[in-house]
C-alpha positions in Angstrom: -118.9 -49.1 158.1 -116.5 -50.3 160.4 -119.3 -52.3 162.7 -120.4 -53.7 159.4 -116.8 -54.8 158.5 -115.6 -56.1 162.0 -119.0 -58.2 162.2 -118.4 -59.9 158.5 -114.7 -60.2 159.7 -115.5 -61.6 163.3 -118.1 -64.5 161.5 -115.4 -65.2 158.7 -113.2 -66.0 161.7 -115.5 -67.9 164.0 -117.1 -69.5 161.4 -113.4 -70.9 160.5 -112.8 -73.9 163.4 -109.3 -74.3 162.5 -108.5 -70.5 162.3 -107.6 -70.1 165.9 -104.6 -73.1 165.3 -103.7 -71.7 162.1 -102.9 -68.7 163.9 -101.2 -70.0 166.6 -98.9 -71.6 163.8 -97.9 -68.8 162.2 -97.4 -66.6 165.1 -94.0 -65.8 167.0 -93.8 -67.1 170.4 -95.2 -64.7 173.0 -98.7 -63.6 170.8 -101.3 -65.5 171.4 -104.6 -65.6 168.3 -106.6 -64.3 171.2 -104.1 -61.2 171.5 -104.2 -60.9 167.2 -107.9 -61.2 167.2 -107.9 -58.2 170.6 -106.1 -56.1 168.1 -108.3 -56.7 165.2 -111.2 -55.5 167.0 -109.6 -52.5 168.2 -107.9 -51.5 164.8 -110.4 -51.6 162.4 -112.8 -48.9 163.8 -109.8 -46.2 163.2 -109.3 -47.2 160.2 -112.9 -47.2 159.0 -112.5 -43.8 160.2 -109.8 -42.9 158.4 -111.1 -44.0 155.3 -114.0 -41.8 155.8 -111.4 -39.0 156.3 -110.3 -40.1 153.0 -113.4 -40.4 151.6 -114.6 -36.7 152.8 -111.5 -34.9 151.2 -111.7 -36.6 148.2 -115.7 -35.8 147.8 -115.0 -32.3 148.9 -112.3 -32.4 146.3 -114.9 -33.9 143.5 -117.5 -31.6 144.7 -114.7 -28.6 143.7 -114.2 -29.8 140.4 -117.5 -31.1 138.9 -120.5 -30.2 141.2 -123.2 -32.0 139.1 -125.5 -33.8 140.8 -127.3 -37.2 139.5 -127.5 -40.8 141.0 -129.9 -39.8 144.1 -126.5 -38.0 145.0 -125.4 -34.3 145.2 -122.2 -35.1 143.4 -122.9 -37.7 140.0 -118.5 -38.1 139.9 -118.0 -39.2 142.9 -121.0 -41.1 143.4 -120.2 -43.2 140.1 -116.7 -43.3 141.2 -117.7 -45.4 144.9 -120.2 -47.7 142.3 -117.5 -48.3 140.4 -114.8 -49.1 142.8 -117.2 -51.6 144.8 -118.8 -53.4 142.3 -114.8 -54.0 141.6 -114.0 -55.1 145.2 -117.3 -56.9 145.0 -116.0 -58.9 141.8 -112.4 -59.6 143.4 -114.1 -61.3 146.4 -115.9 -63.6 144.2 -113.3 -64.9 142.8 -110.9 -65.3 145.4 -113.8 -66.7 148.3 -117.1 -68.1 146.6 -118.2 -69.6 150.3 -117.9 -66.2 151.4 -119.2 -64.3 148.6 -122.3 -63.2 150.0 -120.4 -61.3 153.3 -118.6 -59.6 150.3 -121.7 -58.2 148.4 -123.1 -57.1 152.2 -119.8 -55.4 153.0 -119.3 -54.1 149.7 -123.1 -52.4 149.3 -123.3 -51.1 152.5 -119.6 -49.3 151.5 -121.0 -48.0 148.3 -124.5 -46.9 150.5 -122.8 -44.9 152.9 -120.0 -43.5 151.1 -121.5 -43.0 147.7 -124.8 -41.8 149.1 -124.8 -41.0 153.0 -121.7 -39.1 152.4 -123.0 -36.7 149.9 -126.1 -36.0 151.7 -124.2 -35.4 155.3 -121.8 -33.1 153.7 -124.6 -31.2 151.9 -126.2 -30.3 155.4 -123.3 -27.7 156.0 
């Protein structure tokens, strides 16, 4: 999730021409876009991970308290829960970027695929 995240993010900020003097406006002295962009690269993948962290305790935690199964997924609750809260992020990202609104909907399904579905199947090989 995290190379699919930092490669929509990395094209919404190349694809942007004026991004890089934007940047440098709103920066203190000292920090340089190039420096912001550096730690952008480097701070998303831990964070991606942990999400997933997140992600497994609260499944485990789902899994605990209503173990049905349903959607192509071991757990129908948390499954429905992931649909749910990306077809909502998915919405939110129309409205506030039409131009980009297709990166959302890639980001967004790939999310709910691999934490609604890849999740549930990877924890159930225990």
């Amino acid at each position: 999730m995290a190379t699919v995240f930092l490669g929509v993010g990395v094209y919404i900020l190349v694809s942007n021409r004026d991004t890089y003097d934007r940047l440098g406006k709103f920066l203190p002295q000292g920090i340089s876009p190039a420096l912001v962009m550096l730690f952008f690269v480097m701070a998303v993948p831990p964070l991606w991970a942990l999400l997933g962290v997140i992600a497994g305790v609260l499944y485990r935690l789902a899994d605990e308290s209503s173990p049905n199964a349903g959607l192509g997924s071991s757990n129908f609750t948390f499954t429905l829960t992931i649909l749910c809260f990306s077809a909502l992020v998915t919405l939110i990202l129309l409205f506030i970027r039409k131009r980009w609104g297709w990166l959302g909907l890639i980001t967004t399904t790939t999310f709910a695929g691999i934490f609604g579905w890849l999740l549930p199947v990877l924890a159930g090989w225990r």
